[in-house]
N, CA, C and O atoms as a Tinker XYZ file with bonds, in Angstrom:
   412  protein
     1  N    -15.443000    8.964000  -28.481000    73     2
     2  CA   -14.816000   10.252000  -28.716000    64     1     3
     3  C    -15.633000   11.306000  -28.004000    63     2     4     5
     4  O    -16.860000   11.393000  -28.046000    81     3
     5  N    -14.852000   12.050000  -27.384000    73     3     6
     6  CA   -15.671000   13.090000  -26.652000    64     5     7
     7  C    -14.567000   14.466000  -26.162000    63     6     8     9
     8  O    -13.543000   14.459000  -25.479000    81     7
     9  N    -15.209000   15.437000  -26.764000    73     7    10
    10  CA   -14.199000   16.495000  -26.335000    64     9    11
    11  C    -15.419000   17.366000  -25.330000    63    10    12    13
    12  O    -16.627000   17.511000  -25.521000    81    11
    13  N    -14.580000   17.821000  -24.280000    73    11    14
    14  CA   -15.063000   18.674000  -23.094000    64    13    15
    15  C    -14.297000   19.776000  -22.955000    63    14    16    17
    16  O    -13.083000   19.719000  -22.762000    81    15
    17  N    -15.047000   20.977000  -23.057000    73    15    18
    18  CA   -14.629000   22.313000  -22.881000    64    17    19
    19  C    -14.863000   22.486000  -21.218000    63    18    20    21
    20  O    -15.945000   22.728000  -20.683000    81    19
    21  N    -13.461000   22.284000  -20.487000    73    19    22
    22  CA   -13.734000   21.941000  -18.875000    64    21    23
    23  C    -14.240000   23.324000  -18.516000    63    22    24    25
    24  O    -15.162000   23.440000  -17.709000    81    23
    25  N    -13.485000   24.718000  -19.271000    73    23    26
    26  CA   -13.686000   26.191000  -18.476000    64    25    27
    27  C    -15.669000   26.371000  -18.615000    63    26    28    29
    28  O    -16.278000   27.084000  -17.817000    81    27
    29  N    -16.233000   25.759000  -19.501000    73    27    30
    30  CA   -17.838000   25.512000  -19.692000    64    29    31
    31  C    -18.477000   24.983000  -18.453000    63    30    32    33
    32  O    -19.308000   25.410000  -17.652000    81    31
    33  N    -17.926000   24.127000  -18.566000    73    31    34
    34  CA   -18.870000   23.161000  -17.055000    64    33    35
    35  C    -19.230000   24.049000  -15.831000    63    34    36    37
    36  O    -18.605000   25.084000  -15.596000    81    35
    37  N    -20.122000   23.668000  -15.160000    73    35    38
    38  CA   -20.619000   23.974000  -14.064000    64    37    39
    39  C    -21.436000   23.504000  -13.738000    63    38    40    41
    40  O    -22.125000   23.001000  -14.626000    81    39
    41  N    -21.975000   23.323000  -12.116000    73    39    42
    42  CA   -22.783000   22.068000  -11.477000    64    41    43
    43  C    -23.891000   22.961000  -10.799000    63    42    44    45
    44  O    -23.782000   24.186000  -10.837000    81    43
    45  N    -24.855000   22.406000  -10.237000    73    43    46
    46  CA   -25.791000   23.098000   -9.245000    64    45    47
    47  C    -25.423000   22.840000   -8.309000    63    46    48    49
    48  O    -26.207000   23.090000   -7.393000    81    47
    49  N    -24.111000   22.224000   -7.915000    73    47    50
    50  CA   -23.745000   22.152000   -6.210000    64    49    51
    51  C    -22.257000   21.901000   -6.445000    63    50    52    53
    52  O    -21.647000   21.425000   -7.402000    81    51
    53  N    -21.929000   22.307000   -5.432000    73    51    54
    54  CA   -20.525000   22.583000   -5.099000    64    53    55
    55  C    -19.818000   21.016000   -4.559000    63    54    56    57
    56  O    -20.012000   20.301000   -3.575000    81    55
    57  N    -18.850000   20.928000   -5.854000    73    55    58
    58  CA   -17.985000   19.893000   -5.736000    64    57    59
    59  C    -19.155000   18.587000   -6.993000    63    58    60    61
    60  O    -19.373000   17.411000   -6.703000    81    59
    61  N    -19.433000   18.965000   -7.680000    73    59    62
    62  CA   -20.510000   18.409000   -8.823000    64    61    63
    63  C    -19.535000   18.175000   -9.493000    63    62    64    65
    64  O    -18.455000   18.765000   -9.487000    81    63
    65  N    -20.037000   16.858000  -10.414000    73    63    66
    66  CA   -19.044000   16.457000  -11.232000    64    65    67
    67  C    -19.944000   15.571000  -12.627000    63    66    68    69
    68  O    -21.060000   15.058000  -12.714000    81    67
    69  N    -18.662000   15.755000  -13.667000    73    67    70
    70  CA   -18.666000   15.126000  -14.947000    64    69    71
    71  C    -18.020000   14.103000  -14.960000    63    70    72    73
    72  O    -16.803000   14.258000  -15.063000    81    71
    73  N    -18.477000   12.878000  -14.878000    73    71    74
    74  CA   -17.698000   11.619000  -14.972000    64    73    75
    75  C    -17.351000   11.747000  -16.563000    63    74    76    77
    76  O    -17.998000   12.137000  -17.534000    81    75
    77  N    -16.055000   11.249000  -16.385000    73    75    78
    78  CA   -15.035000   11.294000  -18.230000    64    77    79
    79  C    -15.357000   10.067000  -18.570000    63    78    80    81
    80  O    -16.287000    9.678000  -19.276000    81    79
    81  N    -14.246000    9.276000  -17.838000    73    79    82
    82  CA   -14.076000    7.650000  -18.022000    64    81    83
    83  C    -13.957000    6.790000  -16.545000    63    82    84    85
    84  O    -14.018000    7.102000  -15.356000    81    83
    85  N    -13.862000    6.205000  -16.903000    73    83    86
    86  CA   -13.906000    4.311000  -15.880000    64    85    87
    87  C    -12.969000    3.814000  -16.527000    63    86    88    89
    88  O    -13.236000    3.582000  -17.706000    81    87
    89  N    -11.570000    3.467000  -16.051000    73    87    90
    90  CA   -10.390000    2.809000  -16.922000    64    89    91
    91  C    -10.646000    1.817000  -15.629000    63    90    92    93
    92  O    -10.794000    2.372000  -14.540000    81    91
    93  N    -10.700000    0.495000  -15.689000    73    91    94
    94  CA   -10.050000   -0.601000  -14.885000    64    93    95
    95  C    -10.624000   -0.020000  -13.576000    63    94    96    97
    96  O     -9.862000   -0.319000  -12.656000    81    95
    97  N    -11.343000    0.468000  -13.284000    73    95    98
    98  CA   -11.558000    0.681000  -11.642000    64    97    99
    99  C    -10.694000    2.193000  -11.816000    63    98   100   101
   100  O    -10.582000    2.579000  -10.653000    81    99
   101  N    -10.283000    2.833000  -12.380000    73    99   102
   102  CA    -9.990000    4.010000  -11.922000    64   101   103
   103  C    -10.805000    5.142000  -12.757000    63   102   104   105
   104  O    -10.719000    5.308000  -13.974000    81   103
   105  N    -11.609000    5.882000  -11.862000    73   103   106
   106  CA   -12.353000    7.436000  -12.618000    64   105   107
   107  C    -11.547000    8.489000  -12.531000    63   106   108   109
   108  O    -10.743000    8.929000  -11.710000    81   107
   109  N    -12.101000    8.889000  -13.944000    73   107   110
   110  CA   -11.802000   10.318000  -14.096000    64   109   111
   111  C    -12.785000   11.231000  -14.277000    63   110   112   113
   112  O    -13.585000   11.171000  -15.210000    81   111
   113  N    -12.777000   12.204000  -13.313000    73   111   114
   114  CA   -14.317000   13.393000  -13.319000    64   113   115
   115  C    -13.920000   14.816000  -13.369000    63   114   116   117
   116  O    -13.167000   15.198000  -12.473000    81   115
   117  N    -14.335000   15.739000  -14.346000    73   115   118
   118  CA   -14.273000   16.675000  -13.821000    64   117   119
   119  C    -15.314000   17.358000  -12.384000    63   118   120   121
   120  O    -16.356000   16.842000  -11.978000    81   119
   121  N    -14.570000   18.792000  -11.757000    73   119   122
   122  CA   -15.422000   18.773000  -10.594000    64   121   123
   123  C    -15.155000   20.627000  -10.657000    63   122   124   125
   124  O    -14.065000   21.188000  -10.772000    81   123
   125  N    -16.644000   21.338000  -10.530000    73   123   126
   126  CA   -16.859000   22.282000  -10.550000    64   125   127
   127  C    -17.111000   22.757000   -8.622000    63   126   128   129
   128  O    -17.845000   22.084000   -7.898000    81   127
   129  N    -16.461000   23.800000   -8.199000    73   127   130
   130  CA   -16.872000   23.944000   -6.866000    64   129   131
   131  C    -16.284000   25.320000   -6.632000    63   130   132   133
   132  O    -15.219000   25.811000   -7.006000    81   131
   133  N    -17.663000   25.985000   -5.630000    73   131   134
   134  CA   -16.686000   26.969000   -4.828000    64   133   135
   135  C    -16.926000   27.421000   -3.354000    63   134   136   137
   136  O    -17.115000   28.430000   -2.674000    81   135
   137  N    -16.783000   25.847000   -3.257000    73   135   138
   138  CA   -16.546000   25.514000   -1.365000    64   137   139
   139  C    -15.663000   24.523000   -1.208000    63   138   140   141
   140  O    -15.293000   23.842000   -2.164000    81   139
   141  N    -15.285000   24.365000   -0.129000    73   139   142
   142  CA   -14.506000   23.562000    0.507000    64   141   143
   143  C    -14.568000   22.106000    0.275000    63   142   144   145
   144  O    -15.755000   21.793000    0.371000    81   143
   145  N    -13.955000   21.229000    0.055000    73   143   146
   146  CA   -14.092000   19.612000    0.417000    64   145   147
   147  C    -14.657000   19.456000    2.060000    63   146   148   149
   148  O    -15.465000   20.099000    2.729000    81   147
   149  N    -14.048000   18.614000    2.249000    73   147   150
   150  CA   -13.753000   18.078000    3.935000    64   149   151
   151  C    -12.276000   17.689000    4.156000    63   150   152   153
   152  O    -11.665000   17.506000    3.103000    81   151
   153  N    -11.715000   17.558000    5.052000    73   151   154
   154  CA   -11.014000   16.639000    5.385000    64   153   155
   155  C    -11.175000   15.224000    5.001000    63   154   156   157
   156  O    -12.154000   14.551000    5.324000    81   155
   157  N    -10.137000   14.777000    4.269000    73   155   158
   158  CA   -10.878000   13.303000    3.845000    64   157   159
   159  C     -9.190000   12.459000    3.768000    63   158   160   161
   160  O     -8.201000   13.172000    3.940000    81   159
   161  N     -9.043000   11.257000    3.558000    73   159   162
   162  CA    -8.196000    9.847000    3.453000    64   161   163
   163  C     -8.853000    9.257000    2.357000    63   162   164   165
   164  O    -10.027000    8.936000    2.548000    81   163
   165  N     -8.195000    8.972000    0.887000    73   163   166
   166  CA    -8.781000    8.608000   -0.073000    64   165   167
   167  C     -8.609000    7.221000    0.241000    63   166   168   169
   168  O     -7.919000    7.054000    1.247000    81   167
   169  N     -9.081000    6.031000   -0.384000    73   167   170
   170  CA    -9.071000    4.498000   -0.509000    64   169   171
   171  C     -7.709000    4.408000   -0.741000    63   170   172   173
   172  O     -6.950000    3.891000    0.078000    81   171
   173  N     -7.308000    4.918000   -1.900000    73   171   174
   174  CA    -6.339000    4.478000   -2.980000    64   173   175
   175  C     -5.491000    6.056000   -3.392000    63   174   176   177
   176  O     -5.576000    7.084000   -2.720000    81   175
   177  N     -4.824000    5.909000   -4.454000    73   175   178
   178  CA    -3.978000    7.231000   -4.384000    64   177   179
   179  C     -4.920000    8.418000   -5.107000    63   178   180   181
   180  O     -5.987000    7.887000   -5.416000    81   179
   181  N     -4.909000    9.534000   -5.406000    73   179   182
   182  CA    -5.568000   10.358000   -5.691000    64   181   183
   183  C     -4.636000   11.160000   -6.554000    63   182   184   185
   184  O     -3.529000   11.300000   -6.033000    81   183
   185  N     -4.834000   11.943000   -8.186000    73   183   186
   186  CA    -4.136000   12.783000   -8.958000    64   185   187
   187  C     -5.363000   14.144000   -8.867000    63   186   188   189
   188  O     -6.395000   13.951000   -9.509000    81   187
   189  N     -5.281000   15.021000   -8.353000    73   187   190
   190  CA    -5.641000   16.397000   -8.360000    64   189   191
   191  C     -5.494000   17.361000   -9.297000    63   190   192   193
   192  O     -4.698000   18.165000   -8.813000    81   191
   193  N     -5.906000   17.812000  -10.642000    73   191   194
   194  CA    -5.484000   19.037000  -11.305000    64   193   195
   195  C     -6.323000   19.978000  -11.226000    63   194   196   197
   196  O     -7.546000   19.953000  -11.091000    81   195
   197  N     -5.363000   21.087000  -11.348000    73   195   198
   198  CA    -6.518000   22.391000  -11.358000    64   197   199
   199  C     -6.704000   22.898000  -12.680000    63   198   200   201
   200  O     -5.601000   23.404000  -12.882000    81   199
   201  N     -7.444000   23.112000  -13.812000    73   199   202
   202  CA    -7.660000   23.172000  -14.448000    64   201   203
   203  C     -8.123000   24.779000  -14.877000    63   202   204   205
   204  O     -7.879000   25.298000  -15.967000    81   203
   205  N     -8.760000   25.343000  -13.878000    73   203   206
   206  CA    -9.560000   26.951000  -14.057000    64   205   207
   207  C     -9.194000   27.188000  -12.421000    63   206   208   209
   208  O     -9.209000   26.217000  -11.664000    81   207
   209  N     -8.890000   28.440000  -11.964000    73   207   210
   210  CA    -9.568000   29.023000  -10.533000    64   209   211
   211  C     -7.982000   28.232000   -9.778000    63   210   212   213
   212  O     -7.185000   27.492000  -10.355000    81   211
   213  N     -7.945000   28.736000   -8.300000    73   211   214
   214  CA    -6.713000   28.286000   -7.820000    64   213   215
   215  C     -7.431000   27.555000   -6.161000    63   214   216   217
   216  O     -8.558000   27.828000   -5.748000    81   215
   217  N     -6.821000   26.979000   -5.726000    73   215   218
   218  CA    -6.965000   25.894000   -4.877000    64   217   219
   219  C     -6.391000   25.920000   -3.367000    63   218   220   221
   220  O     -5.273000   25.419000   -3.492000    81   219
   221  N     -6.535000   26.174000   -2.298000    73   219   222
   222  CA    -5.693000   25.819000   -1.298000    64   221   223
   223  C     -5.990000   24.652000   -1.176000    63   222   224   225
   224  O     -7.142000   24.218000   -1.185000    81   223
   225  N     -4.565000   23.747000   -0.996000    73   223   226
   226  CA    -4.973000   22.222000   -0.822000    64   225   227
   227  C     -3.849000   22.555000    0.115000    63   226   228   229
   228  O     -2.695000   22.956000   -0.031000    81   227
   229  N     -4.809000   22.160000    1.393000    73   227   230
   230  CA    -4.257000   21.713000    2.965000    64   229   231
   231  C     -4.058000   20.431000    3.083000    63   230   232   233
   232  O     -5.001000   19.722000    2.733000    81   231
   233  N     -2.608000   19.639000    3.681000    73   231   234
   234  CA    -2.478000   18.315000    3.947000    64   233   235
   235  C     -1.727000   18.437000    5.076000    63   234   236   237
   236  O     -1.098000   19.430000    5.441000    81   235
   237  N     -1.857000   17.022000    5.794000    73   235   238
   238  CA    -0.784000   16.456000    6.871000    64   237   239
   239  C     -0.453000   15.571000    6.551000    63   238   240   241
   240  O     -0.968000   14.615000    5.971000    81   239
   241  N      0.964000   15.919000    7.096000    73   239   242
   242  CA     2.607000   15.276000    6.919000    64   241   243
   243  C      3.038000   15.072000    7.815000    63   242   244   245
   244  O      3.468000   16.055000    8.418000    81   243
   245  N      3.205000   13.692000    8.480000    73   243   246
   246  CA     4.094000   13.352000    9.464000    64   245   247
   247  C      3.856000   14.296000   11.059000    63   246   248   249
   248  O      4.676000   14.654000   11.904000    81   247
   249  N      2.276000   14.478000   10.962000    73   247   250
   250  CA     1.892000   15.250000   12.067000    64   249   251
   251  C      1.798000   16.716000   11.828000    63   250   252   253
   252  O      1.299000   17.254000   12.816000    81   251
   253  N      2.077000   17.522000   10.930000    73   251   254
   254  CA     2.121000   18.672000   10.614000    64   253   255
   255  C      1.096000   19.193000    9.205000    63   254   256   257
   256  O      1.038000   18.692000    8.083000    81   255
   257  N      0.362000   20.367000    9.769000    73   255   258
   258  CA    -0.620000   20.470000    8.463000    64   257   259
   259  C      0.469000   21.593000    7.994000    63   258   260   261
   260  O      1.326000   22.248000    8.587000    81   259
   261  N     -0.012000   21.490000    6.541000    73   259   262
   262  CA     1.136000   21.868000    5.479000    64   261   263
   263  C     -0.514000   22.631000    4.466000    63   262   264   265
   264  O     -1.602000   22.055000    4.479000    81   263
   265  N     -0.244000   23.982000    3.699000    73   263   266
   266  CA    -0.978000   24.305000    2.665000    64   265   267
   267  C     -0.317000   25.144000    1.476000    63   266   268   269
   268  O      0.639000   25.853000    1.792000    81   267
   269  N     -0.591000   25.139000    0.586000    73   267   270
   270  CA    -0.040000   25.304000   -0.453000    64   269   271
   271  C     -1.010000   25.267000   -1.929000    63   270   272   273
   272  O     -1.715000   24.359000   -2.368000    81   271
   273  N     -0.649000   27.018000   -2.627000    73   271   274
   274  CA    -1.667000   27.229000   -3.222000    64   273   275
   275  C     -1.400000   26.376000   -4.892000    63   274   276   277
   276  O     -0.454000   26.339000   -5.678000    81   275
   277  N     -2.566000   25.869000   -4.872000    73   275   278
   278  CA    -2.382000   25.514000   -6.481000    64   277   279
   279  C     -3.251000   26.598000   -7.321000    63   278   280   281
   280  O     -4.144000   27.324000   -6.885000    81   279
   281  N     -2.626000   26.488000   -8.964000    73   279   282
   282  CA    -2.760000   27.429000   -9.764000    64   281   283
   283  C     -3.254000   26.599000  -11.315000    63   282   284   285
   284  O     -2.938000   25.410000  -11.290000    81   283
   285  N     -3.632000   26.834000  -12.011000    73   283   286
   286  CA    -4.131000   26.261000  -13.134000    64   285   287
   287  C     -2.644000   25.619000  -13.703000    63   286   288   289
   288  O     -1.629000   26.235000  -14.029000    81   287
   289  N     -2.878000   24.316000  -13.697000    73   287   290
   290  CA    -1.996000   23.614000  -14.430000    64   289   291
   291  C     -1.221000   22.766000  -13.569000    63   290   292   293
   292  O     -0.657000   21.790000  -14.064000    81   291
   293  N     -1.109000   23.044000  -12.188000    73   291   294
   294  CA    -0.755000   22.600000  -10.897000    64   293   295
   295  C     -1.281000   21.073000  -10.581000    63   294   296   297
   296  O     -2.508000   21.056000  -10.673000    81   295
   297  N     -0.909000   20.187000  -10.344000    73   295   298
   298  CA    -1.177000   19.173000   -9.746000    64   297   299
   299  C     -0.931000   18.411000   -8.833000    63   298   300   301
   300  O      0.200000   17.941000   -8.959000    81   299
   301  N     -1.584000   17.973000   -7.748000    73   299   302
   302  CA    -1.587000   17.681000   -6.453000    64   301   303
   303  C     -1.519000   15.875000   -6.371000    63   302   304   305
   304  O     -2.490000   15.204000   -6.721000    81   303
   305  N     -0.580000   15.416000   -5.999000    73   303   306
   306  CA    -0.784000   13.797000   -5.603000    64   305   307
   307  C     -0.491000   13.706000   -4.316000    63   306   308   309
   308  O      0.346000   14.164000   -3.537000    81   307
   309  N     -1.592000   12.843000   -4.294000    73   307   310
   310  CA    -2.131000   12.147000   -2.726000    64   309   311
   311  C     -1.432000   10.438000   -2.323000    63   310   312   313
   312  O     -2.171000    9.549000   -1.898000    81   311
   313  N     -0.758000   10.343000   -2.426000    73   311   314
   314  CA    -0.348000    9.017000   -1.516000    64   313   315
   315  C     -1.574000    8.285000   -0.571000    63   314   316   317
   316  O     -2.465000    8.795000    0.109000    81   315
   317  N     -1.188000    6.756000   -0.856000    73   315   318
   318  CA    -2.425000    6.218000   -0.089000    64   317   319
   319  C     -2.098000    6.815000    1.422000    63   318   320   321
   320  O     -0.973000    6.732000    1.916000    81   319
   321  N     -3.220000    7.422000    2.088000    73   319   322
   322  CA    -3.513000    7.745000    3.648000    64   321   323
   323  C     -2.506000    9.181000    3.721000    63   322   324   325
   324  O     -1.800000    9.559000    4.656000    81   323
   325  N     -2.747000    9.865000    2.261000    73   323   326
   326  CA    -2.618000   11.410000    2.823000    64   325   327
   327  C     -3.892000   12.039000    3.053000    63   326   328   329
   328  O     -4.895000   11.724000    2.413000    81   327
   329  N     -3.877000   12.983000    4.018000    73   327   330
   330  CA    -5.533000   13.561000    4.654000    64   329   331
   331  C     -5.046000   14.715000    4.003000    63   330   332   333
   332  O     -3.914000   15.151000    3.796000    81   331
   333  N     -6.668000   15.261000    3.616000    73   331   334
   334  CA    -6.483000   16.385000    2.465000    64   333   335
   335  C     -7.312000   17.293000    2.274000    63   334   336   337
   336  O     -8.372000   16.820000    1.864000    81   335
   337  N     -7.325000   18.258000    2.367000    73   335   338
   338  CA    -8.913000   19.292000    1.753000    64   337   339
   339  C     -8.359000   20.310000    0.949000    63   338   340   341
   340  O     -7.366000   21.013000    1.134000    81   339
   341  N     -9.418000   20.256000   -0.255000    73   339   342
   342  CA    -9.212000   21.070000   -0.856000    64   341   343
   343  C     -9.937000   22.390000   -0.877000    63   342   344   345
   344  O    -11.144000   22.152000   -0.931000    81   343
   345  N     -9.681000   23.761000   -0.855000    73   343   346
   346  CA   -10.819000   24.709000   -0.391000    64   345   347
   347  C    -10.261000   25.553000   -2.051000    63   346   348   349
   348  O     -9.129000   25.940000   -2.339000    81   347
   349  N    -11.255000   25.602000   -2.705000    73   347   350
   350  CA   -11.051000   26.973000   -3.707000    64   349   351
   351  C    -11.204000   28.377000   -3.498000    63   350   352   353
   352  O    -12.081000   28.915000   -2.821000    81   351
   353  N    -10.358000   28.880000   -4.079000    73   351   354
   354  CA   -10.181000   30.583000   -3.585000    64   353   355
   355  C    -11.450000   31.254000   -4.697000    63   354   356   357
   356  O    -11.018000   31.970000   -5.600000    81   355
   357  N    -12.696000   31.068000   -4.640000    73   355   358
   358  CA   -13.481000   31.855000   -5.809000    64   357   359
   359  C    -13.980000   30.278000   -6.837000    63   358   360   361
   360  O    -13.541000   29.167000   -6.541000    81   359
   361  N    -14.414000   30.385000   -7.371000    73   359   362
   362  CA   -14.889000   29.155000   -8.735000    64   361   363
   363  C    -13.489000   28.233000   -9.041000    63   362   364   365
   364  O    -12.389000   28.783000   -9.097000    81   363
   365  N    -13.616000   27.130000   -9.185000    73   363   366
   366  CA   -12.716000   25.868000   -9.348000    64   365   367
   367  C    -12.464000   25.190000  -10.395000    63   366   368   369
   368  O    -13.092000   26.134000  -10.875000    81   367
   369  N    -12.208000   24.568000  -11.185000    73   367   370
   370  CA   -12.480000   23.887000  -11.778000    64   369   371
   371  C    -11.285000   22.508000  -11.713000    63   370   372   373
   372  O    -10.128000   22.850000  -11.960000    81   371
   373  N    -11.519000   20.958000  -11.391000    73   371   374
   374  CA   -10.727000   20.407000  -11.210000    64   373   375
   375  C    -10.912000   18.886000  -11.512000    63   374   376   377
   376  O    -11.885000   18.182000  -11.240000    81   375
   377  N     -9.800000   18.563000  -12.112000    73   375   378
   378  CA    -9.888000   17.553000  -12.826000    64   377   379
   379  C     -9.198000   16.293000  -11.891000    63   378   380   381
   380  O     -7.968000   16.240000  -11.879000    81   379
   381  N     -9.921000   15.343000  -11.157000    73   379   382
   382  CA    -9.383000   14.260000  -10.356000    64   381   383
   383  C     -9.702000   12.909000  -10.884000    63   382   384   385
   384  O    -10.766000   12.348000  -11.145000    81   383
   385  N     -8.395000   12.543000  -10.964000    73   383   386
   386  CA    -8.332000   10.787000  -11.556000    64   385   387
   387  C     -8.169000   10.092000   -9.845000    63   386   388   389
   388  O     -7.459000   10.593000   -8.973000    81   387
   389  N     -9.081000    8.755000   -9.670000    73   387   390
   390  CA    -8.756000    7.873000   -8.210000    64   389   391
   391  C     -9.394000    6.955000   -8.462000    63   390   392   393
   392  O    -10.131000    7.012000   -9.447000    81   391
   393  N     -9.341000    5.804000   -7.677000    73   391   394
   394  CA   -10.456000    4.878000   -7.232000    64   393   395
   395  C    -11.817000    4.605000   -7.842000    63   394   396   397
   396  O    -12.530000    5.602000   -7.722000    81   395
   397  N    -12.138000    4.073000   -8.166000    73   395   398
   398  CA   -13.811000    4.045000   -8.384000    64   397   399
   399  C    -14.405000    4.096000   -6.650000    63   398   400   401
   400  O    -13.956000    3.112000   -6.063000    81   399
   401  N    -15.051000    4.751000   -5.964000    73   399   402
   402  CA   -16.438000    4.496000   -5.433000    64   401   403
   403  C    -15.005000    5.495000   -3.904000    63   402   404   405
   404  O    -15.284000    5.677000   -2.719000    81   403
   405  N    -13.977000    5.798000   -4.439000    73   403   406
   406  CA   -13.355000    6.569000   -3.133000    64   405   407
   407  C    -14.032000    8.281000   -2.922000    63   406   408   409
   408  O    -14.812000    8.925000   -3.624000    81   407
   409  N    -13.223000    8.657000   -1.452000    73   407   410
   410  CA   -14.019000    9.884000   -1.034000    64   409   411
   411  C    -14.112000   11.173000   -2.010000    63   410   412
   412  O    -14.757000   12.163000   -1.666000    81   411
């Protein structure tokens, strides 16, 4: 049993995280940030929520970069071999379920 007050958290580095759980090979972490990802291709599929703070999450589609702002409560899915960055507009807070040991 464990309750987490996510708007509390915060990391000493940007994109820091609270591992929740380990279900079967899939984590769930929260992730405090207020910089950019990278460009990245996850292993496996990726669930994105924004939880606090809003998000530009830039992707390409079929050759075309596409961005689109997320907002608290917003959630972003990644298909295996969507390329993705997420950049926060100000403090973040974001809750991503994927892969064990992906980008």
């Amino acid at each position: 049993m464990q309750i987490i007050r996510s708007k509390e958290f915060t990391a000493e580095r940007a994109w820091g995280a609270l591992p929740i759980a380990n279900m079967n090979g899939i984590t769930t972490r929260l992730h405090w940030t207020d910089q950019p990802y990278k460009w990245h291709i996850n292993d496996g599929e990726e669930v994105f929520v924004v939880l606090d703070g809003q998000v530009a999450m830039s992707y390409r589609q079929d050759g075309e970069e596409h961005t689109v702002e997320l907002n608290p409560g917003d959630i972003f899915y990644a298909s295996v071999g969507t390329e993705h960055i997420a950049s926060p507009i100000g403090a973040a807070r974001i809750l991503v379920i994927e892969k064990e040991g992906s980008v």
